[in-house]
C-alpha positions in Angstrom: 0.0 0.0 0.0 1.6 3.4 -0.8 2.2 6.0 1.7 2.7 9.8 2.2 6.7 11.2 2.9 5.1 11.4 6.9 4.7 8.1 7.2 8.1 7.0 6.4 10.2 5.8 9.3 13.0 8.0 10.4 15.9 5.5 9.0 13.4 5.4 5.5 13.2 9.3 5.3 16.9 9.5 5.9 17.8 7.1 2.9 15.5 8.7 1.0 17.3 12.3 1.7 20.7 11.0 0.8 19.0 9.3 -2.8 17.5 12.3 -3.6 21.3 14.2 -2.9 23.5 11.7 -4.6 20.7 12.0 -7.6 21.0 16.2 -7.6 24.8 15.5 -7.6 24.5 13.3 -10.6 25.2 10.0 -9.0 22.7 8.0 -8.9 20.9 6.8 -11.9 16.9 6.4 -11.0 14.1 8.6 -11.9 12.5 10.0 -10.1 9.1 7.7 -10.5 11.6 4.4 -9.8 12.4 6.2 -6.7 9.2 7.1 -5.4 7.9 3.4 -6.7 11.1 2.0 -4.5 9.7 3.8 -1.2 5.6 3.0 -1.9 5.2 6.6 -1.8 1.7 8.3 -3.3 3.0 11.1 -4.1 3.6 12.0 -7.9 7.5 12.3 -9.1 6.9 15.9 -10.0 6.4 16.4 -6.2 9.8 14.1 -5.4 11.7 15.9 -7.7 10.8 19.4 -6.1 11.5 17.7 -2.4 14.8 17.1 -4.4 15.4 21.3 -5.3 14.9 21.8 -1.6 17.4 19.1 -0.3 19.8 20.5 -2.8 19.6 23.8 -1.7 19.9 23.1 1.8 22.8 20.7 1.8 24.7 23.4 -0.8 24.1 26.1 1.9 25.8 24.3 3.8 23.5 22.2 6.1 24.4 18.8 7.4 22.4 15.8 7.2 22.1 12.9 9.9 25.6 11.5 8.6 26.1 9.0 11.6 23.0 7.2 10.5 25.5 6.4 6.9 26.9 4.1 8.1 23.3 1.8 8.9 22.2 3.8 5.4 24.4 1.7 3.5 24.3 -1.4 5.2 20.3 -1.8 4.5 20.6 -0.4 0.9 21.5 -3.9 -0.6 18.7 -5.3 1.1 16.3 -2.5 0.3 17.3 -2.7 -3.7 17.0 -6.3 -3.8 13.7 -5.7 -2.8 12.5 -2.8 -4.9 14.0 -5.2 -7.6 11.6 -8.3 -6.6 8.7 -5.5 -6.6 9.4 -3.8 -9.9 9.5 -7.2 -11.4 6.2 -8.5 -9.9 4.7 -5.1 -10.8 6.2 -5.8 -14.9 4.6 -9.3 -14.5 1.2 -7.9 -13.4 0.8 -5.4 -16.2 1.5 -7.6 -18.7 -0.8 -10.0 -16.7 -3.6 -7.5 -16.6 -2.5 -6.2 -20.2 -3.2 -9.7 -21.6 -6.9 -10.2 -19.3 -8.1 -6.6 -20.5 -6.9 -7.4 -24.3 -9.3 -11.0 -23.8 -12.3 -9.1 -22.4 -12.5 -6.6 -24.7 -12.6 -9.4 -27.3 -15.4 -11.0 -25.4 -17.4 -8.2 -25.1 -17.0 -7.1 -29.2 -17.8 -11.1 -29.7 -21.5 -10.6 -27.3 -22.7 -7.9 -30.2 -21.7 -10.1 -33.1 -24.8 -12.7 -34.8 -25.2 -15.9 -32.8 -23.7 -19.0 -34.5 -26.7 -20.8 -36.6 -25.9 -24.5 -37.3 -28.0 -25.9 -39.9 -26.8 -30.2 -39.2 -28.6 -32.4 -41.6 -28.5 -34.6 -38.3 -28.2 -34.1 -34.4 -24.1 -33.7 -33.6 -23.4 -35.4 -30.6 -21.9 -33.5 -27.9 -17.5 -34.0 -27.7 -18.0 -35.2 -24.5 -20.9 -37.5 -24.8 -19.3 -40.3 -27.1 -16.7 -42.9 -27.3 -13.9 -42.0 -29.9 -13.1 -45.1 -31.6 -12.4 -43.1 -35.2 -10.6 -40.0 -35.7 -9.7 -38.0 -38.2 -6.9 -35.1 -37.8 -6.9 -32.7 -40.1 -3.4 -30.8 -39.8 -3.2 -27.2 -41.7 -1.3 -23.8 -41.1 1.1 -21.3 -42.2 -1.9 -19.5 -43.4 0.2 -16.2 -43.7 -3.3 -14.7 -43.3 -3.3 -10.9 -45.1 -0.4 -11.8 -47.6 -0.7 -10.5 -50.9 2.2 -11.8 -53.4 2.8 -13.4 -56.7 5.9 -16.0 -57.0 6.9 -15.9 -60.3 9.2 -19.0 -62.5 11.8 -18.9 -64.7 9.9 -18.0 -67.7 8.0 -15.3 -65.8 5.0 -17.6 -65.2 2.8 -17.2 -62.0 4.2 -20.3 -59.6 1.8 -19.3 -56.7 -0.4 -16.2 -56.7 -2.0 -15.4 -53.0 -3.8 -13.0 -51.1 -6.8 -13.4 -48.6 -9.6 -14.0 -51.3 -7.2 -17.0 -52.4 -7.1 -18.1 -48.7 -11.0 -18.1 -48.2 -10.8 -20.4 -52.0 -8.3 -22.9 -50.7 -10.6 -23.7 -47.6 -13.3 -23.8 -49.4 -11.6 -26.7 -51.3 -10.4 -27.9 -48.2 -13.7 -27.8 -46.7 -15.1 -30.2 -49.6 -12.0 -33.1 -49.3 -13.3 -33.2 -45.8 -16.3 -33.5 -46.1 -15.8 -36.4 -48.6 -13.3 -38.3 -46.1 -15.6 -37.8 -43.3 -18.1 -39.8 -45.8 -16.0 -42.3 -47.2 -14.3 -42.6 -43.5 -17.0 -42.1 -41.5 -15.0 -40.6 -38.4 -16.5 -39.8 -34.7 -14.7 -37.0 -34.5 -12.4 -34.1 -36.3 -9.4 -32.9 -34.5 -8.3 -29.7 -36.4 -4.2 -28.9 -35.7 -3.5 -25.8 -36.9 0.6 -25.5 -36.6 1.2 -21.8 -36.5 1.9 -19.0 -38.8 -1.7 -18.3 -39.3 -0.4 -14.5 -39.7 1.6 -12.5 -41.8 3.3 -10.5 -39.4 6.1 -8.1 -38.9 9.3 -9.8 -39.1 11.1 -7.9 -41.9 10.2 -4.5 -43.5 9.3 -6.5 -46.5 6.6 -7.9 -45.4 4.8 -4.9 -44.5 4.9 -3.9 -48.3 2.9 -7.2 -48.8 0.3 -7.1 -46.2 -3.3 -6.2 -47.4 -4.3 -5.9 -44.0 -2.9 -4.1 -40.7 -1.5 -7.2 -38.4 -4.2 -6.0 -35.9 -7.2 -6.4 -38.9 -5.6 -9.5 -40.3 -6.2 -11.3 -37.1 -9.4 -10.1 -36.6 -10.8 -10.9 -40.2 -8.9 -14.5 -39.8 -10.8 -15.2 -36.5 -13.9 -14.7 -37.7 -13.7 -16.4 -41.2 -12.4 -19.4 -39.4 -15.4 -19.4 -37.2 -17.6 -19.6 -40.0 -15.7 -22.6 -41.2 -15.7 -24.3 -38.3 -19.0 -24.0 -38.6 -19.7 -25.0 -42.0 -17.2 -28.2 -41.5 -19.2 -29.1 -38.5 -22.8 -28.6 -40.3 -21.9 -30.3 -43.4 -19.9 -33.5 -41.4 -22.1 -33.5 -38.6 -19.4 -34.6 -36.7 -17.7 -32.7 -33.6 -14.8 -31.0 -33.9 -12.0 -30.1 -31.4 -9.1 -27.1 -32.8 -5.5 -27.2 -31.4 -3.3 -24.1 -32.4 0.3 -23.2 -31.7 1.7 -19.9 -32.4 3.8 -19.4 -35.3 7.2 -17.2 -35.7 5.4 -14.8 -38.1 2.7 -13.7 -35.3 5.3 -12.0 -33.5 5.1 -8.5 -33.7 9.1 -7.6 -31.9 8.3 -3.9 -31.4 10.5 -1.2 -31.7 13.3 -3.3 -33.7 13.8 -6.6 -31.4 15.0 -9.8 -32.2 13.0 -13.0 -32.8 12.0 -14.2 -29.1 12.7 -11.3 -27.1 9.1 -11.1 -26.5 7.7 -14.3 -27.5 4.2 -13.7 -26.0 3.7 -10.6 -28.3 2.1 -12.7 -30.9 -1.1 -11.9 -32.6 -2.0 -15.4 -32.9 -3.0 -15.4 -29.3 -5.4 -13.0 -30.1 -7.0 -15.2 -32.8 -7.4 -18.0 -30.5 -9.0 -16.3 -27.8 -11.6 -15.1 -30.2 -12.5 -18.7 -31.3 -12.8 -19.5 -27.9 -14.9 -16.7 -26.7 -16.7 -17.4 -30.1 -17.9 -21.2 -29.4 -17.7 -20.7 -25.1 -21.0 -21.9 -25.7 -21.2 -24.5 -28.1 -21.1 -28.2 -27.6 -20.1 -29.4 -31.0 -16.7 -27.5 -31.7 -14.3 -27.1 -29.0 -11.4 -24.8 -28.9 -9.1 -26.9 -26.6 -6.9 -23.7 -25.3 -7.8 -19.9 -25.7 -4.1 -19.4 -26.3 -1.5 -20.4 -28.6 0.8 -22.2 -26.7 4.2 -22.8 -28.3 3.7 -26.4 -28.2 0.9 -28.6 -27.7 0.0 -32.4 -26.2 -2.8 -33.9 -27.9 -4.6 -37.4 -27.3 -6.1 -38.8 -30.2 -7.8 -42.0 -29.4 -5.2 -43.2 -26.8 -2.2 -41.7 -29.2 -0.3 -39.2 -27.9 0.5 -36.3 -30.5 3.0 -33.4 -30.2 1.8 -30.0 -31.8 4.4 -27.7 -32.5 5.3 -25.1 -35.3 8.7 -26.6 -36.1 11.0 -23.8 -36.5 14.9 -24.7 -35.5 13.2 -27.9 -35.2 16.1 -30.7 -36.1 13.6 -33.3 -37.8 15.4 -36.3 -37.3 16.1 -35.6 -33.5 12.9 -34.3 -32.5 11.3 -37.9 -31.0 14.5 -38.7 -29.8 15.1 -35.4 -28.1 11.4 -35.0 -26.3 11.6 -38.5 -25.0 15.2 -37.1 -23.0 14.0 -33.9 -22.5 10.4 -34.9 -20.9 10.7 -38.7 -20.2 7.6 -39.0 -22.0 6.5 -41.2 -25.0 5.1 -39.1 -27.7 3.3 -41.4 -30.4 3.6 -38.5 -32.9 4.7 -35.1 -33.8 2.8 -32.3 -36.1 4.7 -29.3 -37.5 5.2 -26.8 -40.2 6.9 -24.0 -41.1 8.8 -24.9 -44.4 5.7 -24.9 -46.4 6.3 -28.3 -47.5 4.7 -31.8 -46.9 7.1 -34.5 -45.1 7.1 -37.6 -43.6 9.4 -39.4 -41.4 9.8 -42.1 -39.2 11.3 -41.4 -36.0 11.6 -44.7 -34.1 9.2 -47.2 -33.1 6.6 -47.1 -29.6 3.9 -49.3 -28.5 4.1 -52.0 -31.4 4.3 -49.1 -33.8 6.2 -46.4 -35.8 6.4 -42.9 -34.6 6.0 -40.4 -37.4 6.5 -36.8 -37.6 4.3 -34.9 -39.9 5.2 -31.7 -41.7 2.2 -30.5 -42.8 1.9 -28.3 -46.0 1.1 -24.4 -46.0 -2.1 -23.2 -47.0 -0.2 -19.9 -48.8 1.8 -22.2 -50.6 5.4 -21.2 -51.5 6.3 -17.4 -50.7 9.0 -15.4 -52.3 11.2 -15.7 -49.1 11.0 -19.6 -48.9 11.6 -19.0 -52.8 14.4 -17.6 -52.1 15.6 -20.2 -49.6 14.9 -23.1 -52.2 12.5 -24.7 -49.7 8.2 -24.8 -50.4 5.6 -27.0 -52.2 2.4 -26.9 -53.4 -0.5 -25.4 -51.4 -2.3 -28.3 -49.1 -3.0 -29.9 -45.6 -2.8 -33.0 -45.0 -5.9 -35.5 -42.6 -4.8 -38.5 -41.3 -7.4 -41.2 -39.8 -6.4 -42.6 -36.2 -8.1 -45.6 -34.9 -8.1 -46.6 -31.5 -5.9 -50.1 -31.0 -4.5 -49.3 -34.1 -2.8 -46.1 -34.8 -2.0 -44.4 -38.1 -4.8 -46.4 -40.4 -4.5 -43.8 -43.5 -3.5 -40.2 -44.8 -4.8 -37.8 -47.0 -2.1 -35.6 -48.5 -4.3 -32.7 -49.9 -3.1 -30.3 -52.7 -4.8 -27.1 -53.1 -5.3 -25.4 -55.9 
């Protein structure tokens, strides 16, 4: 609780004299809201700093301060920084806490004046948690690069991949219809959409904001909600549940004021996206938005199989099993990723009678002129693979999109 300069103890008000003195003598390096944040003082900094005209004008006329009390001064200023350093890191954690809640109500509250979600089922879907799962089908998709705009032209000056968002809402449409005809020929009990990151075109070189159709900020909001309504066509015209899994891409980061990759890894818009579908189905029983976040990876059970959900960048492909089984002591059945843009397949050891698989799923954007210019990327696609309990992998669906 903050206090007024009267309530400060006599040994407080002492340090805080000498502070403000070594500060007007230009050695000491706070400001002057750090200082009065050190001492829990209410008073504004303005008001410290003008305490600090008259301490400076009293000690250069000469008048002497409580100097015998130094020596105890000094002793207790280790302690006393240590602990305006615990406090000025709680506080950091708390705004970005309460940053983070007021950035997920607001979202909640804009979602209560949107149309309610109308779900026309040619039959009754059964509720996620109301059924056995014997059948499942996984449906992995990502690197939407969501607000992209860009052609990617070949050697003869022919269009390789053209994209922008209408070409997005195109491709899953299409994507929309090869489910729907697996879920028929398959007959699964349940869809478990992994969405593996990168569902934004964000802000990681200047380049890319010459390419963006969109702000970041009206990217994710124009992704959220045309993913809602696919969810909610998938789940009409399948009648069958459907669970999403998301992790957050490198490209949702938005590394303000010229940081480097990382530096603030929860400053990704992708987070936002999530906690809209969340907020958006809070009240459905048919699809199920497993986290309002976007974790950066993700454990998944699909009919007794455990699956790993990650993006995959830095990810060594051939060590990955190997190196979360030492890492966690945990037996992962599978792993999901994306990031180059291609599809991949590779075995990565065997568990439970069984082969463990990592799938790199395919982008739905398709190559882009920086993985162009890596000499990485594929075709446009996702990929679904059916899981059956007892069983494991029983088939995949590479899809290509046009």
């Amino acid at each position: 609780m903050s206090r007024t300069l009267e309530q400060l103890e006599q040994q407080e008000k002492q340090l805080l004299v000498q502070e403000i003195l070594d500060k007007k003598n230009g050695g000491y390096d706070k400001d002057w809201s750090e200082m009065a944040a050190e001492f829990d003082l209410e008073c504004s900094p303005e008001t410290l700093r003008k305490a600090g005209v008259g301490v400076k004008l009293a000690s250069d006329a000469g008048m002497e301060f409580n100097v015998e009390a130094r020596e105890s001064i000094d002793r207790n200023f280790v302690e006393r920084q240590k602990m305006y350093d615990i406090r000025r890191e709680i506080r950091k954690d708390l705004r970005e806490f309460s940053r983070t809640e007021l950035i997920c109500e607001s979202i909640r509250e804009s979602i209560k004046g949107l149309p309610k979600i109308s779900l026309s089922a040619p039959k009754k879907i059964i509720p996620l948690w109301d059924k056995e799962i014997r059948r499942e089908l996984i449906v992995g998709m990502g690197d939407f690069h969501y607000g992209a705009s860009f052609c990617v032209y070949g050697l003869c000056n022919e269009i390789i991949n053209e994209y922008n968002p209408d070409v997005f809402s195109k491709r899953m449409g299409e994507l929309h219809d090869r489910i729907v005809d697996i879920c028929v020929k398959e007959n699964p009990e349940q869809i478990t959409v992994m969405i593996v990151g990168d569902m934004l075109d964000g802000m990681l070189r200047v380049s890319q904001l010459q390419r963006l159709q969109y702000g970041i900020v009206d990217s994710a909001m124009h992704l959220a909600e045309e993913l809602t309504q696919w969810f909610v066509r998938l789940a009409s015209d399948t009648a069958v549940p459907i669970r999403v899994a998301a992790v957050r891409g490198n490209h949702g980061e938005i590394r303000p004021l010229g940081t480097k990759a990382g530096q603030f890894p929860e400053e990704n818009m992708e987070r936002i996206v999530m906690h809209y579908l969340r907020a958006r189905f809070d009240d459905e029983n048919w699809i199920f938005v497993m986290d309002n976040d976007a974790p950066m990876q993700q454990m998944i059970d699909v009919c007794g199989y455990k699956f790993l959900l990650l993006h995959g960048q830095g990810v060594n492909i051939e060590s990955l099993a190997r190196d979360c089984v030492n890492q966690y002591h945990f037996a992962i059945d599978g792993f999901v990723l994306g990031h180059l843009h291609k599809q991949q397949t590779f075995q990565s050891g065997m568990l439970n009678g069984t082969n463990v698989m990592v799938e790199r799923i395919p982008s739905i954007c398709g190559v882009d002129p920086y993985a162009q210019s890596q000499g990485y990327g594929g075709m446009p696609g996702a990929t679904c693979i059916l899981i059956e309990e007892g069983y494991g992998r029983r088939c995949v669906y590479p899809i290509v999109l046009k």
